[in-house]
N, C-alpha and C positions, 0 to 999 in steps of 0.2 A: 568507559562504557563501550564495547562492543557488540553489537549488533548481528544478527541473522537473519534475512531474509529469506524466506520458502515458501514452496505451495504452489511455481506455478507448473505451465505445461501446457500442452497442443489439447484444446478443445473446438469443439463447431459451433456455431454461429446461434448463439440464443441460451448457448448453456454457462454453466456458472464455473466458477473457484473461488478459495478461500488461502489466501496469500497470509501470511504469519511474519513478525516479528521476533525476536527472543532477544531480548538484550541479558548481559550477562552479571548486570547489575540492577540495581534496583529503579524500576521506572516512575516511582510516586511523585518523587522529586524532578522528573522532568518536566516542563510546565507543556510543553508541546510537543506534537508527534507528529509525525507527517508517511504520506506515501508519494510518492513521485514518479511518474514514468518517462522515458527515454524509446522514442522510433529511433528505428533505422534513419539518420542524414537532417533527422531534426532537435530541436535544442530537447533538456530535458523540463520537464512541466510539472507542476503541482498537480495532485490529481486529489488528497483528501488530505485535512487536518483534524485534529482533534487534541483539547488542552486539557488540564488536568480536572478541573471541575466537570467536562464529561462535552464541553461545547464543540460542533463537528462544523464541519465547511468543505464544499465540496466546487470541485470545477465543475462549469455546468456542462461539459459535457456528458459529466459521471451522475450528475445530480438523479436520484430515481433511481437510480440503477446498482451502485455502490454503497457501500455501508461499513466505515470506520468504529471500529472498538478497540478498548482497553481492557485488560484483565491484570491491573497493578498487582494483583497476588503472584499471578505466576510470569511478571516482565515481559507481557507479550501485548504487542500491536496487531489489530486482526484489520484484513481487507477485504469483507466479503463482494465479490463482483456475481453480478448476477445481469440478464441477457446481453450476454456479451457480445460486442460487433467485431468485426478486422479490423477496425481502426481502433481498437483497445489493444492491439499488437503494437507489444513494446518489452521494455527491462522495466523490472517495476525497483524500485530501489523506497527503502524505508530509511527516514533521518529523524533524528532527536534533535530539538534546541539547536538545525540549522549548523549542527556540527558535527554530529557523528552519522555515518553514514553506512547504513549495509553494502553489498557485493552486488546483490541484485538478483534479480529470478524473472527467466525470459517467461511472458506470456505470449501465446499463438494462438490466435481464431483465426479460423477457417472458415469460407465463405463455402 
């Protein structure tokens, strides 16, 4: 399985993006998904999961604010961020089943 992560980009303080997945195989079968972000000089963090039956979990700093989906028809993990702060300034990296891992897509909010 190979993975794609996209969608981010330099936005300002309060506004949103919608971060993407595309795995190249089939996602139905993976029991879990996750999104993870990486600051600058700090470890990387879980930021949302979601399993296959559709159940989500989020950090709570994301809690309210973030919104993890699945679309198993077309292999893609969504990450809607919505009012965004600077301290969501990171590499957002998507992982399957804790083993496969996208490349990552920098996020940047602006204060």
């Amino acid at each position: 399985v190979q993975l794609v992560d996209a969608g981010g980009g330099l936005v300002q303080a309060g506004g949103s993006l919608r971060l993407s997945c595309a795995a190249s195989g089939t996602i139905s079968s993976l029991n879990y998904m996750d999104w993870y972000r990486q600051a600058s000089g700090k470890q990387r963090e879980l930021v949302a999961a979601i399993i296959s039956g559709g159940t989500t979990n989020y950090a709570s700093s994301v809690k309210g604010r973030f919104t993890i989906s699945r679309d198993n028809a077309k292999n893609t993990v969504y990450l809607q961020m919505n009012s965004l702060k600077p301290e969501d300034t990171a590499v957002y990296y998507c992982n399957a089943v804790s083993i496969y891992w996208g490349r990552g897509t920098q996020v940047t909010v602006s204060s």
